[in-house]
C-alpha positions as CSV (number, residue, x, y, z in Angstrom):
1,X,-33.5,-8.5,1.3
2,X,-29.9,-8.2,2.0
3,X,-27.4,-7.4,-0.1
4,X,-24.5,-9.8,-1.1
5,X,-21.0,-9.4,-1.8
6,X,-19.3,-10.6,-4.7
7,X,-16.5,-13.5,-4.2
8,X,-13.3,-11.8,-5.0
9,X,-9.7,-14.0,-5.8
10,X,-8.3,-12.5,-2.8
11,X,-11.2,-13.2,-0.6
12,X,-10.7,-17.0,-1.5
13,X,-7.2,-17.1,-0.9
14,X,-7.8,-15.4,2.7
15,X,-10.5,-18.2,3.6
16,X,-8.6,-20.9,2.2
17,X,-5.6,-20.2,4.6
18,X,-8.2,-19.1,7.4
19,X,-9.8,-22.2,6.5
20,X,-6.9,-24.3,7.0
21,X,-5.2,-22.9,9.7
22,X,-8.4,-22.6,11.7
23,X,-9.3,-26.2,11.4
24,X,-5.6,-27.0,12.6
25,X,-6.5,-24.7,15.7
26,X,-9.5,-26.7,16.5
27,X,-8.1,-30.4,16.1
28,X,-5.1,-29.3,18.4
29,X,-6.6,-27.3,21.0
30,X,-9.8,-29.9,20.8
31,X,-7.8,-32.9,21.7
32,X,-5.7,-31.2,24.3
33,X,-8.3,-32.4,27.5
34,X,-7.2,-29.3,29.1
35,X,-9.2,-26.9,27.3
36,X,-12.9,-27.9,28.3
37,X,-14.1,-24.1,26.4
38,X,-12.9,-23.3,23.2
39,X,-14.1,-19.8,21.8
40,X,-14.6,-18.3,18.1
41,X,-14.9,-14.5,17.7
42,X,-15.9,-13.0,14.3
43,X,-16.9,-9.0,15.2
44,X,-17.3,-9.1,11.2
45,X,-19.4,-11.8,10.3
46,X,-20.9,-10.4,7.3
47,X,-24.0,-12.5,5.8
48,X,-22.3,-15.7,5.8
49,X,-22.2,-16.4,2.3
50,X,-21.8,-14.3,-1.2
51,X,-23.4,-13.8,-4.3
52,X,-22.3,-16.8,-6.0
53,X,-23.1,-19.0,-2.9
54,X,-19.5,-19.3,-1.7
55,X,-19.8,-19.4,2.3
56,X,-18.0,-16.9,4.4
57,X,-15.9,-16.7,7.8
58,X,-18.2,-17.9,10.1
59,X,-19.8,-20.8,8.0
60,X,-16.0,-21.8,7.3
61,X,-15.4,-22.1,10.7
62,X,-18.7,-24.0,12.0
63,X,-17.7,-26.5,9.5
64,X,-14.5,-27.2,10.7
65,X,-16.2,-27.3,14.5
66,X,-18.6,-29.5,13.3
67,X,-16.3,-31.7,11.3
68,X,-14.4,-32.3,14.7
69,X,-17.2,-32.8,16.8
70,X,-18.4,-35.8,14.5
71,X,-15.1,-37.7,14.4
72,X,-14.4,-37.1,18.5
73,X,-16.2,-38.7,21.2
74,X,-15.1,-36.2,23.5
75,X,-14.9,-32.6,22.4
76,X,-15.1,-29.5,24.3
77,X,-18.0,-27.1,24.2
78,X,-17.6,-24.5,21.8
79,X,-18.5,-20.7,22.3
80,X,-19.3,-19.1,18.6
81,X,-19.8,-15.2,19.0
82,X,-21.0,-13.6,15.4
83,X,-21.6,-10.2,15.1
84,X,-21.8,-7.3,12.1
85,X,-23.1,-3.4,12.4
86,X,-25.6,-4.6,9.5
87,X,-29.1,-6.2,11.3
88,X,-30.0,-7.9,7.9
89,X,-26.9,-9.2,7.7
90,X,-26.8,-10.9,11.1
91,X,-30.5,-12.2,10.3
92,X,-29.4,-13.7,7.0
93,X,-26.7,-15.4,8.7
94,X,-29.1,-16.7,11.4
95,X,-30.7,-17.9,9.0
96,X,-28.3,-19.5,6.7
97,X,-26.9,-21.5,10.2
98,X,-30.3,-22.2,11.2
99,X,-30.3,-24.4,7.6
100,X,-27.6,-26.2,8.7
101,X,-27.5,-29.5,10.9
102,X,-24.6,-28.9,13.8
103,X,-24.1,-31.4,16.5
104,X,-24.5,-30.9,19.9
105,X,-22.0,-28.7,21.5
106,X,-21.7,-25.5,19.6
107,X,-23.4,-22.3,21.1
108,X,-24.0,-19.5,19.0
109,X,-24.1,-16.1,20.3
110,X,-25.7,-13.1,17.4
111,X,-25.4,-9.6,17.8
112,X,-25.6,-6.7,15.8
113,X,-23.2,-4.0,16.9
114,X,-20.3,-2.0,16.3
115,X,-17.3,-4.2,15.9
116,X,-15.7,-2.5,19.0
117,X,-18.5,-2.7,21.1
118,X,-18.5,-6.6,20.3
119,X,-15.1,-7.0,21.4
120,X,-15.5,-5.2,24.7
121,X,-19.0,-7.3,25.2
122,X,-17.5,-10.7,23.9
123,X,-14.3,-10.0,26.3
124,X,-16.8,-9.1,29.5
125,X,-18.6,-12.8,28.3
126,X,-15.7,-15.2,28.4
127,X,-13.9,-13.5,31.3
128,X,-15.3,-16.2,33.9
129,X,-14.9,-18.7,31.5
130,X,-12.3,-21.3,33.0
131,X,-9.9,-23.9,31.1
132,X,-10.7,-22.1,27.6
133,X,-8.6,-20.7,24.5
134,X,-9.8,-18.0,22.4
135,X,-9.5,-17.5,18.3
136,X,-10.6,-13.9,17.0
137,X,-10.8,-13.4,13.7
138,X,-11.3,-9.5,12.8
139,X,-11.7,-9.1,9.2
140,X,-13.4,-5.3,8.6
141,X,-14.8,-4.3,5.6
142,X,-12.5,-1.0,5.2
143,X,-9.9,0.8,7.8
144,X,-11.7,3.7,9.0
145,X,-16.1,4.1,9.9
146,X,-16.3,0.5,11.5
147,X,-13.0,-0.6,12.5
148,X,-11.6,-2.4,15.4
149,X,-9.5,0.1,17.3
150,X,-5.8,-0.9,18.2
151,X,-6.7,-0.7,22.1
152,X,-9.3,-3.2,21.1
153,X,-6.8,-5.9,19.2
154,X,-4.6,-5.3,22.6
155,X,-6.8,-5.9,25.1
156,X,-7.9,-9.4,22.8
157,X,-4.2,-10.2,23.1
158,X,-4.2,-9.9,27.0
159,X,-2.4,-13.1,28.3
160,X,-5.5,-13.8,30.6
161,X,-7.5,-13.8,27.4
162,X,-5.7,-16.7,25.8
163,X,-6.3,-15.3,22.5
164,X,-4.8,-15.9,18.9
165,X,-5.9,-13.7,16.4
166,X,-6.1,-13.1,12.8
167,X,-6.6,-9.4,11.9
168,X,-7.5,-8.1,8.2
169,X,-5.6,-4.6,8.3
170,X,-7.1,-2.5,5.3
171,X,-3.6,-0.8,4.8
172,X,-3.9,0.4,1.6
173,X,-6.9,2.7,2.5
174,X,-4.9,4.2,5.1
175,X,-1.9,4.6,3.3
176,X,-3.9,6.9,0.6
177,X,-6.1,8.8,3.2
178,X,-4.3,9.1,6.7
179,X,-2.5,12.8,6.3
180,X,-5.3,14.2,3.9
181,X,-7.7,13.2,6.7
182,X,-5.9,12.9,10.0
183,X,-8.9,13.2,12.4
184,X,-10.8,10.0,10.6
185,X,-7.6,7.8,11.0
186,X,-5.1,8.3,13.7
187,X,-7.8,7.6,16.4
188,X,-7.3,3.7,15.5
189,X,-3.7,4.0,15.8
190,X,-3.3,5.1,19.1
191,X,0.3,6.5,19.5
192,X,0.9,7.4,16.2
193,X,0.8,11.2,15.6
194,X,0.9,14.0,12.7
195,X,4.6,13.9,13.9
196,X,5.8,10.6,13.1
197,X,3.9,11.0,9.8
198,X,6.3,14.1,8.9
199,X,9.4,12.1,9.5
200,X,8.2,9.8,6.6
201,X,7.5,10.0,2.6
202,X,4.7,8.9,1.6
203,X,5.3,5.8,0.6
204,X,6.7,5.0,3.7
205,X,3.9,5.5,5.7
206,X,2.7,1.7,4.6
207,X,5.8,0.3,6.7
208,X,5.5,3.2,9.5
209,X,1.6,2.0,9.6
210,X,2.3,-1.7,10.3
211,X,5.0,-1.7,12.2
212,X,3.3,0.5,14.7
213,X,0.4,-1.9,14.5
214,X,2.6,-4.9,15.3
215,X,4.4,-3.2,18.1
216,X,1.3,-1.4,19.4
217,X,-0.5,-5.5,19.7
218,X,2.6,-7.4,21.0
219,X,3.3,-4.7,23.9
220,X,5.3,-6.7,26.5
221,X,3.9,-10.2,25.9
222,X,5.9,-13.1,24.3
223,X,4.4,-13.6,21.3
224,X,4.7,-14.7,17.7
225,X,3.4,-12.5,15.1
226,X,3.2,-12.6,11.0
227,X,2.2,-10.6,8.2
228,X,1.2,-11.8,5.2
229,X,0.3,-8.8,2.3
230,X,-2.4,-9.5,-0.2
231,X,-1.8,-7.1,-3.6
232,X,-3.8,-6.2,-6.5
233,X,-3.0,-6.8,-10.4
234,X,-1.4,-3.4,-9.9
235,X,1.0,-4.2,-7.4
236,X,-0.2,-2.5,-4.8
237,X,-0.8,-3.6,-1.0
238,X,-4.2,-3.9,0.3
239,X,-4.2,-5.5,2.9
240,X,-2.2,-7.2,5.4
241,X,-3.6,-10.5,7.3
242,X,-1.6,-10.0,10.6
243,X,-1.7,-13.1,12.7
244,X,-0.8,-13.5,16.7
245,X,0.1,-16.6,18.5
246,X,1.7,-16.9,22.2
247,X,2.0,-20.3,21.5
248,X,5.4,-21.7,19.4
249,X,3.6,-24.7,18.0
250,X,0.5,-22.9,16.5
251,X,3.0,-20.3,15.1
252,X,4.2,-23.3,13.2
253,X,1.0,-24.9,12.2
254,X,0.7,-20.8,10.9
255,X,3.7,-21.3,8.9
256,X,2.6,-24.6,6.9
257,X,-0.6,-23.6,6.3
258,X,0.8,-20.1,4.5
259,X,3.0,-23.3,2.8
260,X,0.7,-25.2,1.7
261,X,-2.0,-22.8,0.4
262,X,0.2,-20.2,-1.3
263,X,2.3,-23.1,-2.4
264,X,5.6,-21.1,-0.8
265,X,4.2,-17.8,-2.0
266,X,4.4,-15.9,0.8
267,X,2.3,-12.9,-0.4
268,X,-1.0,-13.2,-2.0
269,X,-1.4,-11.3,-5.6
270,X,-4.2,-11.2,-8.2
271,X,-3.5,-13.5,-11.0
272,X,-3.4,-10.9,-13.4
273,X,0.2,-9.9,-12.0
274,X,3.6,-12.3,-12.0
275,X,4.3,-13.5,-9.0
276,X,7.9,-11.6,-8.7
277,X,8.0,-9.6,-4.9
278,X,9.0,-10.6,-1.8
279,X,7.3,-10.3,1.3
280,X,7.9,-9.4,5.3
281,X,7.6,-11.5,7.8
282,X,8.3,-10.4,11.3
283,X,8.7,-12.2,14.9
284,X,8.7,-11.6,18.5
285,X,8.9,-13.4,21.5
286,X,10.5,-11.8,24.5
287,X,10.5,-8.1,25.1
288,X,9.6,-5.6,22.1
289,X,12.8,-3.8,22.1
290,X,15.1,-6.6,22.2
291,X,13.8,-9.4,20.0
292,X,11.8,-7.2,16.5
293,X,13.5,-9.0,14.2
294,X,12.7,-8.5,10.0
295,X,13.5,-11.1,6.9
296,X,12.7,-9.8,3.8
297,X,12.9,-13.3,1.8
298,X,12.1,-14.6,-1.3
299,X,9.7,-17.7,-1.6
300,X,12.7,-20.1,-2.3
301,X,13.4,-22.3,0.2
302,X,16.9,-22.0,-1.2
303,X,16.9,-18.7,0.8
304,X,16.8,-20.1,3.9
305,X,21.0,-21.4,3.0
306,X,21.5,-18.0,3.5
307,X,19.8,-17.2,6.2
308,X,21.3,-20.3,8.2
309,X,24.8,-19.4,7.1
310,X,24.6,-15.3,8.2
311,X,23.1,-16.5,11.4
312,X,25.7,-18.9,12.3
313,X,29.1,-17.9,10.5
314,X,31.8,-19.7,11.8
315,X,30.2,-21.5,14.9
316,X,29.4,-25.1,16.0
317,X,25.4,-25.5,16.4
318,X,23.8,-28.3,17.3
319,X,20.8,-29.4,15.4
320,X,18.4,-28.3,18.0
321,X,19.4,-24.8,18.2
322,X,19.4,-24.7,14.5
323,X,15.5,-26.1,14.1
324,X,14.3,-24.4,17.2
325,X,16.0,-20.4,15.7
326,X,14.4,-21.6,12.3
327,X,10.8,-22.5,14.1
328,X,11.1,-18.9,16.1
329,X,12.3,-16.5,13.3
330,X,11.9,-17.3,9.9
331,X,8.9,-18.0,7.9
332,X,10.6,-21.5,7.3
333,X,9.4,-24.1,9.1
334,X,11.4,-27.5,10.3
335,X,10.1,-29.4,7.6
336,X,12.4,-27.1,5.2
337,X,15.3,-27.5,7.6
338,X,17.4,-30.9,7.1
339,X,17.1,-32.3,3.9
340,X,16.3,-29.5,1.8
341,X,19.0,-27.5,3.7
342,X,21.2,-28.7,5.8
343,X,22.4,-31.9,2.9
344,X,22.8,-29.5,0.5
345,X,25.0,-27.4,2.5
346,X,27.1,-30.4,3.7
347,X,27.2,-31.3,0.3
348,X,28.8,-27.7,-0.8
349,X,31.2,-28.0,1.7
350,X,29.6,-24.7,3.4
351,X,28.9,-27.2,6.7
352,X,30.3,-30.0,8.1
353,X,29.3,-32.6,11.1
354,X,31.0,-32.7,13.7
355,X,29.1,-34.7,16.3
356,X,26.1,-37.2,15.4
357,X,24.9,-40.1,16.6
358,X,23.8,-43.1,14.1
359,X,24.2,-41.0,11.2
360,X,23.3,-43.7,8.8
361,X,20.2,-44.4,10.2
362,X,18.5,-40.5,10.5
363,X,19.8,-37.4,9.2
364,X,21.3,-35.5,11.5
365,X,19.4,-37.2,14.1
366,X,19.4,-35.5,17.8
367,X,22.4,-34.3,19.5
368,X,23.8,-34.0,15.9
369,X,26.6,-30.5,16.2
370,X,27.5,-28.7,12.9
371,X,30.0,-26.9,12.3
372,X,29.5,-23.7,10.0
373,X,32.3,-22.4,7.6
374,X,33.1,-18.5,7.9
375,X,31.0,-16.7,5.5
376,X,34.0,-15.9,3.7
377,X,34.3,-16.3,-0.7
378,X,36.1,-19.5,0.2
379,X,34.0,-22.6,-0.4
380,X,35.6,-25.1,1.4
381,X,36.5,-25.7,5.0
């Protein structure tokens, strides 16, 4: 009989945002016509549910396919790949779905494998697969042993993949282990050496670690990428959930669903702790070396005054260029833009408008310009 986990806090945070951004992914991509093949990878399914009977990953996600399926008379077909390294697992899993009633529609591919055989075999699988969209979700059960190598998450991310991915990255394991046992470790972090190790104190190595990772998976490609850190009651990192997007409106839909299920936390911490740190968020979408760009931010939306203001110091913006730089590299999303932002602003005297067009009727409507004071100590313009 296998073995189940038990349902950590942190675990349920993770699945409620996978939950939510997943089903977003689905109802999107599902009414787009274009995509006739939409694809579901989890390389670590586990058993599908946990000791206290609350379901896992892959039942998450069937539910959300399912729940589409029901309320759309056309839907496309969807391709569900499960796999873990533990048989009794996958059986237990095959079972639990085999419990369930799904609708038409919804194949379902088991295997029991090494994660990194999975990827190679699922990649091989959908190759010929035309008009389709890919989601993997890679959530291991510890950095080194079992892990999906970086080669692996790169070759997911291939353009001709059309791949968005959510990837678990046990950093804290990592960060206690790598120089003690180089050989175990730096084979999943392909370019990273004993050298670039030297050139960083230890507690560095956690930012050396995922920057590497997040420039090692967006090579050349335009793409969107976030990291969201999950802590303990002791304040230390775990784990990041590092999420990839080519696509500028699912980076979005990314954005509200951290929103709305950390309620503007943008970190994830045991209860036990206050919720007092900031968090990184990172994004990309031309060319590695020119566009890496870093916000360390608080979870106030108030910060995003700031970020507006430094950005655009003494220059007139109109309000498409501001919504479309907020949308592309902040962890604010348009939403948080005009009336939580830009009025206040206006009504500090920090910005003024310069241009609009039926300004009584929308605020700041399209084709609205802006002017942005100096970011000087004076208040006024």
């Amino acid at each position: 009989m296998v073995k189940l986990d038990p349902y950590g806090e942190q675990t349920e945070a993770k699945h409620e945002y996978f939950q939510d951004y997943f089903y977003k992914w689905v109802v999107i991509l599902g009414q787009a016509k274009y995509y006739k093949n939409l694809i579901y990878v989890d390389s670590f399914s586990n058993a599908g549910e946990y000791v206290d009977g609350s379901y896992g990953s892959p039942i998450i996600a069937l539910k959300s396919i399912s729940a589409f399926i029901r309320k759309n008379e056309y839907a496309p077909i969807f391709h569900v790949y499960l796999n873990d390294y533990d048989c009794e697992r996958v059986e237990h899993l095959r079972k639990l779905i085999s419990d369930i009633n799904l609708p038409t529609g919804i194949n379902i591919d088991f295997k029991c494998m090494k994660a990194n055989d999975h990827v190679d075999y699922v990649l091989k699988k959908i190759k010929n697969i035309n008009m389709k969209k890919s989601f993997f979700f890679i959530d291991p059960y510890k950095v080194a042993d079992n892990v999906i190598k970086l080669e692996k998450i790169v070759a997911i991310l291939n353009e001709e993949n059309y791949s968005e991915l959510i990837f678990n990255h046990m950093v804290n394991d990592t960060v206690r282990n790598i120089k003690t046992y180089p050989e175990k470790y730096l084979p999943f972090y392909k370019g990273l050496t004993r050298d670039h190790l030297d050139e960083y104190k230890s507690e560095d190595y956690n930012k050396l670690i995922i920057e590497h990772v997040l420039r090692s998976c967006k090579g050349e490609s335009r793409v969107f990428t976030a990291s969201y850190p999950f802590y303990n009651s002791k304040n230390t990192e775990l784990y990041y959930l590092l999420i990839f997007t080519r696509n500028q409106i699912g980076f979005n839909k990314i954005k509200e669903s951290l929103w709305k299920v950390s309620d503007g936390l943008l970190m994830h911490k045991n209860e036990a702790q206050s919720s007092t740190q900031i968090s990184l968020f990172e994004t990309c979408e031309n060319e590695v070396s020119k566009c890496l760009t870093e916000y360390t931010i608080s979870t106030k939306v108030d910060e995003l005054k700031e970020i507006l203001i430094s950005e655009f110091s003494d220059k007139m913006v109109s309000i498409e260029d501001i919504l479309d730089f907020v949308e592309k590299e902040t962890i604010f999303h348009k939403g948080h833009v005009k009336k939580r932002t830009l009025k206040p602003l206006e009504a500090q005297g920090l910005i003024k408008v310069v241009k609009s067009k039926r300004r009584k009727a929308f605020l700041y409507p399209s084709g609205t310009v802006i002017q942005f004071r100096a970011n000087t100590k004076d208040s006024m313009f």
